[in-house]
C-alpha positions as CSV (number, residue, x, y, z in Angstrom):
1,X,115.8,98.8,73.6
2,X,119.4,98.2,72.5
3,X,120.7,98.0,69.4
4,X,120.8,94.2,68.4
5,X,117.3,94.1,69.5
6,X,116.7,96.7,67.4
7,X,117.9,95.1,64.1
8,X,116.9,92.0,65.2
9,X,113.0,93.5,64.9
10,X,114.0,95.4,61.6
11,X,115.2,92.0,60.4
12,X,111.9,90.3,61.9
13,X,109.6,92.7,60.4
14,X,111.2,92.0,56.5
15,X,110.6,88.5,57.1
16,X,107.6,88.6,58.2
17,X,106.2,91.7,56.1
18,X,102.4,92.3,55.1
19,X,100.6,89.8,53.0
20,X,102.6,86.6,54.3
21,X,99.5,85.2,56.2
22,X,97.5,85.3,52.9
23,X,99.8,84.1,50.4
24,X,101.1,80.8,53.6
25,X,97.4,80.4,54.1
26,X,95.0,81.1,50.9
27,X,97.4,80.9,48.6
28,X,98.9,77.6,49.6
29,X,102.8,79.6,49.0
30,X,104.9,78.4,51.6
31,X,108.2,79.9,50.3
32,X,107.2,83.3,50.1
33,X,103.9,82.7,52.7
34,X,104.1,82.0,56.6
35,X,101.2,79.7,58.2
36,X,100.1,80.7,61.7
37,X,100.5,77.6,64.0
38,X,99.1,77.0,67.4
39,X,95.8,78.8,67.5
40,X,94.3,75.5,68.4
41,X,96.7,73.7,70.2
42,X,94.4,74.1,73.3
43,X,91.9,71.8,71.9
44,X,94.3,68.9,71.7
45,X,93.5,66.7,74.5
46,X,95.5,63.4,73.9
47,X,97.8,62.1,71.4
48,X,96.3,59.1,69.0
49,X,98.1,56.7,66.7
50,X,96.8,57.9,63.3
51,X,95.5,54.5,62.9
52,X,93.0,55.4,65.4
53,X,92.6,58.8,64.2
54,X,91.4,57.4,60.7
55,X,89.2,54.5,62.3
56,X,87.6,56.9,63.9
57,X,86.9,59.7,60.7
58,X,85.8,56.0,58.9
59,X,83.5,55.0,61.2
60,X,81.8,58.8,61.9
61,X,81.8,58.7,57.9
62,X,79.8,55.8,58.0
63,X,77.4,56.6,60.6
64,X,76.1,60.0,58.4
65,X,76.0,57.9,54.9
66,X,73.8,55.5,57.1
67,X,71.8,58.6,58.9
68,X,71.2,60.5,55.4
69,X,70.5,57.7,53.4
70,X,67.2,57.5,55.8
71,X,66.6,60.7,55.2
72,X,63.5,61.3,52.8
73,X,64.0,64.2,50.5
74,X,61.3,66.5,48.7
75,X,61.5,67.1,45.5
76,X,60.6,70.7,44.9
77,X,60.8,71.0,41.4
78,X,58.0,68.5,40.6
79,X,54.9,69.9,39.9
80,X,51.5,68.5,40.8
């Protein structure tokens, strides 16, 4: 390992010290936080207009109020 490559890790390793993740992540601090990006990006599959994107949350939103609204819930805390 040469030398710039060597201050160039020493360098990396201050920016990205211990604790980062959390404070990016948990903490919501993206000035003293990092956020890890790209975990997921395998899952993406095609690119939508975010018109379609939100159509699509609306209408899946819709389809549960309609499903639990059918649903028939006990009341425990009655007594008989």
């Amino acid at each position: 390992m040469n030398s710039i490559t060597k201050l160039f890790n020493i360098e990396l390793m201050s920016i990205l010290g211990k604790g980062r993740a959390k404070k990016g992540m948990f903490e919501g601090d993206l000035v003293e936080g990092e956020l890890e990006m790209g975990q997921v990006a395998w899952y993406v599959h095609s690119i939508k207009p975010v018109a379609q994107i939100l159509n699509e949350i609306w209408q899946g939103f819709r389809f549960e109020k309609q499903r639990i609204s059918q649903l028939i819930f006990l009341n425990f805390y009655e007594t008989s």
